[in-house]
N, C-alpha and C positions, 0 to 999 in steps of 0.2 A: 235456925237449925234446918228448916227446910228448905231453905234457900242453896244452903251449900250443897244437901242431899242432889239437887235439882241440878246444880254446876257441877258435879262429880259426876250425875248419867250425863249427861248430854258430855263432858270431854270426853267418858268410856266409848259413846257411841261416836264420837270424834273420831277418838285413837283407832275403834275395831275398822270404821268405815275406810280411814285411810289405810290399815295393814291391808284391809282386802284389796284394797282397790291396786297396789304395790306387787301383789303377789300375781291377782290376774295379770298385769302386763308382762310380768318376770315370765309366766309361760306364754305367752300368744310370742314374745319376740325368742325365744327357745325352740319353740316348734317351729318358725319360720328360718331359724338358721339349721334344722338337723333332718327338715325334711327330707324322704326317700323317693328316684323316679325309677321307675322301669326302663327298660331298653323301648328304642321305638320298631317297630318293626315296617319296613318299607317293602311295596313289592315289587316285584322283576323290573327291571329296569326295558323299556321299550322306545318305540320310536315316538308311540301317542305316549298322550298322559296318563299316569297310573289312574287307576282307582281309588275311592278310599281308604288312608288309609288308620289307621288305629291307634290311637298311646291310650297306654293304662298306665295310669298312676294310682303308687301306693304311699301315703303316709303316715309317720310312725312317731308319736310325743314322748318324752321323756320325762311325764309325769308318772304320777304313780296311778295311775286311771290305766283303764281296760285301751287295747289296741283299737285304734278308729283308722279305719276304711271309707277311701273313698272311690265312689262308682265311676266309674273307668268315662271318658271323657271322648268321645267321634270329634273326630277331628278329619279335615281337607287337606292332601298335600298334594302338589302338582310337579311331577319329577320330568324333564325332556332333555332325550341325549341325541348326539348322531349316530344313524344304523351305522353299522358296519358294513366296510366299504365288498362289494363282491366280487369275489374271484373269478377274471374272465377265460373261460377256456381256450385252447388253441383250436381251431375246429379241423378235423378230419374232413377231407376233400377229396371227393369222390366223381364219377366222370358218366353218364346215368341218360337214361332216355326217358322224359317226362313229356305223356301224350304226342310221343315221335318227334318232341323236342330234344337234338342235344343241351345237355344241362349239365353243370356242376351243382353237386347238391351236399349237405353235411349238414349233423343235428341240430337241433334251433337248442340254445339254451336261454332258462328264463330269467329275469331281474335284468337283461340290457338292450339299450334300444335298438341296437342292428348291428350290419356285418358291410366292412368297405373289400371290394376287391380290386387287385392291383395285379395289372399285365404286363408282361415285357416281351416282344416281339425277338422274334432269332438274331441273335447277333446284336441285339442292344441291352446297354451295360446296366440301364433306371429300370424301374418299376414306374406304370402311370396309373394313378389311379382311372378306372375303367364305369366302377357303380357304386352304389350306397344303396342295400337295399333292409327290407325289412324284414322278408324270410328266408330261410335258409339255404337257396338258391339263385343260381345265375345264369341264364342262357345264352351260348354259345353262338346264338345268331345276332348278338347284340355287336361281336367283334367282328372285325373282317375279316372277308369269306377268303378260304383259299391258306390261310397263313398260322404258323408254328410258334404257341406262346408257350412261356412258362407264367402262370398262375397261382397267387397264394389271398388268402383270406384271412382277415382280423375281425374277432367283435369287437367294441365300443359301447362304454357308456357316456352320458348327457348329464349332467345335475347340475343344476344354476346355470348353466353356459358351459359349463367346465367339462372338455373330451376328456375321458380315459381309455384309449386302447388297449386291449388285450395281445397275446403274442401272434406273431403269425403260423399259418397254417405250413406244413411242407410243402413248395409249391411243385406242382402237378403236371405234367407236359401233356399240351392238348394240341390238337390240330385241328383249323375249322374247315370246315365242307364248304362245298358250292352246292347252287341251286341247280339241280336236272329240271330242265325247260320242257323234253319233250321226247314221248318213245312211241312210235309211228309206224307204221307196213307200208312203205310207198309203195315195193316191189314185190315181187313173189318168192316167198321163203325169206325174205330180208326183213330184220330189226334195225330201224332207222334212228339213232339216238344225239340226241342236241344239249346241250347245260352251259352254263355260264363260267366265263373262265378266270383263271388268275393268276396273275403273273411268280407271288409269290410259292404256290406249290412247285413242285417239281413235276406232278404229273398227276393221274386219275387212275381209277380203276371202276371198271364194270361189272356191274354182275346181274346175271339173267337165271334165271328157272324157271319150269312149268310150275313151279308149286309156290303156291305165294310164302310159306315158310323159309322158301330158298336151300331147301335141300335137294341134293342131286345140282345143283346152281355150279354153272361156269360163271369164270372172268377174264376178263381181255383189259389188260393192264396198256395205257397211252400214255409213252414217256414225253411226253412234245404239250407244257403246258401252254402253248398259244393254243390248241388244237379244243375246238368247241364242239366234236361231232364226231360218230365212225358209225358205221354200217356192222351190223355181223349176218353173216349170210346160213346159209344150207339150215333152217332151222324148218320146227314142223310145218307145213302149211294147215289152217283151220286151226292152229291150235294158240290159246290165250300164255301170254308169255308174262313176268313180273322182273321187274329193270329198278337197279340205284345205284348210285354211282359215290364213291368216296375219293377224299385226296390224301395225295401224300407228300413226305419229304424225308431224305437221307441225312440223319445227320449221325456222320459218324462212321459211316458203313452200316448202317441202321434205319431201317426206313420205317417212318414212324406216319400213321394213318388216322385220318378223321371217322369220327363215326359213319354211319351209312347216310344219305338221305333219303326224305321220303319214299315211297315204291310209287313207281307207273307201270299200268299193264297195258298188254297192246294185243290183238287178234293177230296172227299174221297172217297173209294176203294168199290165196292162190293163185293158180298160171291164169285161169279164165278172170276174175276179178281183175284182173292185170291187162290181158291180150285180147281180149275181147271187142276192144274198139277197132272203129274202120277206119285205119289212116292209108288209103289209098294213095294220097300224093306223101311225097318225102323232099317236095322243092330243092332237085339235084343232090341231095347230101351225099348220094353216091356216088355223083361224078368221079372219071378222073379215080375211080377207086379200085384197087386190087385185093384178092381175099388168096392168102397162100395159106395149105396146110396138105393133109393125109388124106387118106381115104373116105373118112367121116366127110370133112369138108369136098370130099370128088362127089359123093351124093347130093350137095347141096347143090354142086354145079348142076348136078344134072336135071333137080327139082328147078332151075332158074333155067335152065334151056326151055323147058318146056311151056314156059312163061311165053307172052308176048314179046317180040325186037321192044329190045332199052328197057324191059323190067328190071326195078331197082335201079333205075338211072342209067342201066348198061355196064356198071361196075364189072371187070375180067375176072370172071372165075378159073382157080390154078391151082386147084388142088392134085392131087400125085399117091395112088393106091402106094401106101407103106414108106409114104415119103417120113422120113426124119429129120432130127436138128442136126446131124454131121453128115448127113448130105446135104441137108442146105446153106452151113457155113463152105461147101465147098466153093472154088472158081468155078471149073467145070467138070460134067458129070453128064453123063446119058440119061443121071434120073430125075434132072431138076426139070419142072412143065414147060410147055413149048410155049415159044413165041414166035410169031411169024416164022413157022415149021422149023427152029431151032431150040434145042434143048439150053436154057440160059437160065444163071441163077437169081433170084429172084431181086437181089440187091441192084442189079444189072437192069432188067426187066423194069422195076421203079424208075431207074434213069433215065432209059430212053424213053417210055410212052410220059416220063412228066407227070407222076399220079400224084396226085395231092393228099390220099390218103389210104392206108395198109391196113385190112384188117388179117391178122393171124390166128390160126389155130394150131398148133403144133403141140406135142407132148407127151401124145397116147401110145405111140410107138417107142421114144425113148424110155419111158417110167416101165413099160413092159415087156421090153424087150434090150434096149438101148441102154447099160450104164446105168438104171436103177434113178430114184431121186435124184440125188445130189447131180449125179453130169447131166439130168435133164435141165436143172436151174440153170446149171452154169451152162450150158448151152444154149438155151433160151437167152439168156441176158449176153450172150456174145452175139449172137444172132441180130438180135435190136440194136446192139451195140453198132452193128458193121452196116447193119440197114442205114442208121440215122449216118454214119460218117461216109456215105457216097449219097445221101440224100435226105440233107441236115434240116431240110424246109418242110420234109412231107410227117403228117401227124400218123401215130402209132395206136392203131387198137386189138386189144387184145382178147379173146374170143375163148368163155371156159372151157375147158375141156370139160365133155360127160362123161358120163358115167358107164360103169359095167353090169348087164344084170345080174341080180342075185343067184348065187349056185355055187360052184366050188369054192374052198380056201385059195383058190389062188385068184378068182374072181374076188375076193372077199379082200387079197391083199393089194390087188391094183384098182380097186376102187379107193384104199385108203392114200395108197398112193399121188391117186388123180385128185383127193380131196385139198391132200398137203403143197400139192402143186400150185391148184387150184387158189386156193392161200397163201402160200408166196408169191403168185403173178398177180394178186390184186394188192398187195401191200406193195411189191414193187411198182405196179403201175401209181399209185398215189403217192408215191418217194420220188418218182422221175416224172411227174406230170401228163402222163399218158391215161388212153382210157382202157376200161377194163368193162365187158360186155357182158352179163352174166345170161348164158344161157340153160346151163346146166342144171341147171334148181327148176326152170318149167316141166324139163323132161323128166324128174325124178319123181318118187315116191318119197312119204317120210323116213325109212329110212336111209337115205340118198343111193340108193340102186335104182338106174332106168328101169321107168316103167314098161312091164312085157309089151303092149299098143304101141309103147315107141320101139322097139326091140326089132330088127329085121332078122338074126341069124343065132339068137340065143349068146352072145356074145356082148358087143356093145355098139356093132353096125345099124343103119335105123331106115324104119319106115319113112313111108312118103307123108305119114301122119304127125311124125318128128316133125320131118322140116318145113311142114306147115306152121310151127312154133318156131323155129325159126325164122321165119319169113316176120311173122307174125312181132317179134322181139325187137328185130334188128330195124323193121318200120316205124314201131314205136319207139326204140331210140331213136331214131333222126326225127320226130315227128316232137317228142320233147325238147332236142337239144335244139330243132330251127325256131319253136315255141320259146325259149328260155333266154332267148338273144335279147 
C-alpha cells in the first residue's frame, strides 16, 4: 500500500514538472515572435560622422502577467554621405586701382579654390587663358603694355582631381597702359616727357597739373604711336608740375582708354638755371648763317653790331622795321633788307651768299596787324615753303615769337594770338624736320606776358637786357647741338 502511494506522488510530480516545463517554453517562444521595436531615430545627415545615436526599445508579452519594460539600449551608428556639390557664382568684374595698380578685381566667394582668367586681344576670335589665381583679383600689368583686351573670369572647384568650373563673368573691355620712363625740365618753362611705347595702341594722352589731385590739369593728346617723347612749353617757371600718361584706341568710332599711370612730378627750370653758363665759343655753328625777320629781330642786329668783327661766327643780320610775311613772299619790293645796297628778297639773298643755315622770326606783324592767325600760318609755311624750293640744302630754324606786355584787351588778345602761333610753328617744325628755338618763355613772366625789364616801349619792343637773353639762348643752342654730335 505504500508502495503505490509512493508511485502515484512521484508520476503527480512527474506529470506537474513536465506541464510546467511545456508551458514555460510555450511563452518565452510567444514573446519572441510578438515582440515590439520603436522607431530609430538617426541624426542630420553630414559630411562627418553622426554622433550617437539612440534606439529605445519596447517590449510587450502576451501573457497574462503585468506589462515588462525594457531600459532603452545606446547604441553606435556611423552614417557618411557626399556634401553637396556648391554653386559657383559668375563673378562681377570690375576695372579698379589697387595701391596705383591697375587691377581687375570681383568678390571672393567661399567653398572654392580659385578663379582662371581668360583674354583675347583686339581682333582675335579665342580666349587664352592668361592666370590662375587665388584671390579675387588680376593685374593689368601682368598683360601687354599698350594693347585692347576683352576679359572674362570663372571660379573653379578641385575635389579628388576633378575641375568644376563655374560660368563666366561678362567680359570687360580693358586697355593696358605703358610705362612713363621720365618728366624732366631740361629747358626753361619746358616739361620734358619720355615713356615707353607700343605698337598696339593708337596713340597717348598726357596730362599735367599744378596740383597733384589733377585738378585744373591739361592734356596734349599724341596720335603717332611710334612717338616715345614731346615737350610742352610756356608753363610756370619755379613751379612743381604732376605728369601721367595713358593709352588709347578707336574702336568703332570710339576711343577707348587705359587707366592713368603712375604720377612724376618735375620743378620746372628758369631762364637763369638754363643761360647762365659761359659758352663763349659756338665752333662756327653760325657760319654761313642768315637771321630774317621785323623789327624785334632789327634790335637784335643792332645788339650784334655792337659786338666785336665775326660775333656769333659773323652770321648776316636782316632784319626790316615792320617787315611781314606778304612782303616777304614777294619777288620784289623796296621793303625786303638790303644786300650789297640792293633791296632783295630773302629767298634770293640765301642763294647767292650760299648760307647753310636760316634762322626766322616772323609773325608779330602779321597775327597783329596782318590777316589775323590763320593767314599768319599760312603764310609762314608758304614762306618756308618757297625758301627750301630755291634752296633745298640750306637748314630752317625757327625763332618764337614773344610776347606782349601785359595792359589792354588787345594786348591781352595778341599775346594769345602769338601764343597759338607760337604752337603751331613748333608742332610744324617737328612734322617737317626743322628746328624750333624757343626764346620766348626766357623773356616772359608766369603768366606768359614779357616781362616789364625786358620791355622797351610798353608794347612788346625790347631792351638791350632782352637780347642779352637772346644772345645768351641762341649760344647755348649751338653749344648743345656741336655737344650732341
Amino acid at each position: 500500500m505504500k508502495k503505490q502511494m509512493k508511485r502515484k506522488i512521484v508520476f503527480g510530480i512527474i506529470v506537474i514538472s513536465a506541464a510546467m516545463v511545456f508551458q514555460l517554453n510555450n511563452n518565452l517562444a510567444f514573446a519572441d515572435n510578438d515582440k515590439l521595436v520603436t522607431e530609430t531615430t538617426v541624426a542630420e545627415i553630414t559630411d562627418t560622422e553622426t554622433p550617437q545615436n539612440v534606439t529605445s526599445q519596447v517590449v510587450t508579452t502576451h501573457s497574462d502577467s503585468d506589462r515588462e519594460e525594457i531600459t532603452p539600449v545606446a547604441t553606435t551608428q556611423k552614417t557618411t554621405t557626399k556634401a553637396p556639390e556648391i554653386v559657383i557664382e559668375k563673378p562681377v568684374v570690375s576695372n579698379v586701382l589697387v595701391k596705383n595698380k591697375p587691377t581687375l578685381s570681383w568678390r571672393a566667394q567661399n567653398g572654392i579654390r580659385g578663379y582662371e582668367v581668360y583674354a583675347r586681344q583686339y581682333k582675335k576670335k579665342k580666349f587664352k587663358k592668361v592666370a590662375d589665381v587665388t584671390k579675387p583679383s588680376f593685374e593689368l600689368g601682368n598683360l601687354k603694355p599698350g594693347c585692347y583686351y576683352n576679359i572674362k573670369v570663372c571660379g573653379y572647384t578641385n575635389r579628388n582631381g576633378v575641375i568644376r568650373r563655374g560660368g563666366f563673368s561678362k567680359p570687360i573691355v580693358v586697355m593696358t597702359n605703358v610705362k612713363l620712363v621720365s618728366a624732366k625740365s631740361l629747358q626753361t618753362a619746358t616739361l620734358n616727357i619720355s615713356w615707353e611705347t607700343s605698337k598696339k595702341a593708337d596713340g597717348y594722352e598726357i596730362q599735367y597739373s599744378k596740383k597733384e589731385d589733377f585738378s585744373k590739369s591739361k592734356k596734349k593728346r599724341i596720335e603717332n604711336n611710334s612717338a616715345d617723347m614731346t615737350n610742352i612749353y610756356e608753363l610756370v617757371q619755379n613751379k612743381k608740375y604732376y605728369v601721367r600718361i595713358r593709352t588709347y584706341k578707336t574702336v568703332k568710332k570710339k576711343r577707348i582708354y587705359s587707366m592713368w599711370s603712375k604720377t612724376k612730378k618735375c620743378t620746372i627750370k628758369n631762364a637763369d638755371s638754363v643761360i647762365n653758363g659761359s659758352f663763349k665759343e659756338t665752333d662756327g655753328f653760325f657760319e654761313d648763317s642768315a637771321f630774317f625777320g621785323d623789327s624785334v629781330m632789327l634790335g637784335f642786329g643792332n645788339y650784334i653790331k655792337k659786338k666785336d668783327k665775326g660775333y656769333l661766327d659773323g652770321a648776316k643780320m636782316m632784319g626790316v622795321g615792320s617787315y611781314n610775311l606778304i612782303q616777304a613772299l614777294m619777288e620784289d619790293s623796296e621793303l625786303h633788307p638790303l644786300y650789297k645796297g640792293k633791296h632783295v628778297a630773302p629767298h634770293k639773298i640765301v642763294q647767292e651768299m650760299k648760307a647753310k643755315k636760316v634762322f626766322l622770326f616772323f609773325g608779330i606783324n602779321d597775327v597783329c596787324n596782318v590777316g589775323g592767325l590763320e593767314d599768319a600760318i599760312t603764310h609762314y609755311t608758304q614762306f618756308i615753303e618757297k625758301m627750301k624750293k630755291y634752296n633745298p640744302d640750306v637748314e630752317i630754324y625757327i625763332i618764337s615769337d614773344t610776347y606782349t606786355l601785359k595792359g589792354s584787351k588787345m594786348y591781352l588778345e595778341f599775346r594769345e594770338r602769338l601764343h597759338k602761333l607760337n604752337s603751331y610753328m613748333r608742332t610744324y617744325c617737328a612734322d617737317n624736320g626743322y628746328e624750333y628755338i624757343d626764346i620766348a618763355s626766357y623773356l616772359a613772366n608766369s603768366k606768359g606776358y614779357l616781362q616789364r625789364k625786358y620791355c622797351s616801349d610798353g608794347f612788346l619792343h625790347q631792351t638791350y637786357e632782352a637780347y642779352v637773353i637772346w644772345d645768351k639762348v641762341l649760344r647755348n643752342y649751338a653749344y648743345t647741338k656741336n655737344h650732341s654730335r
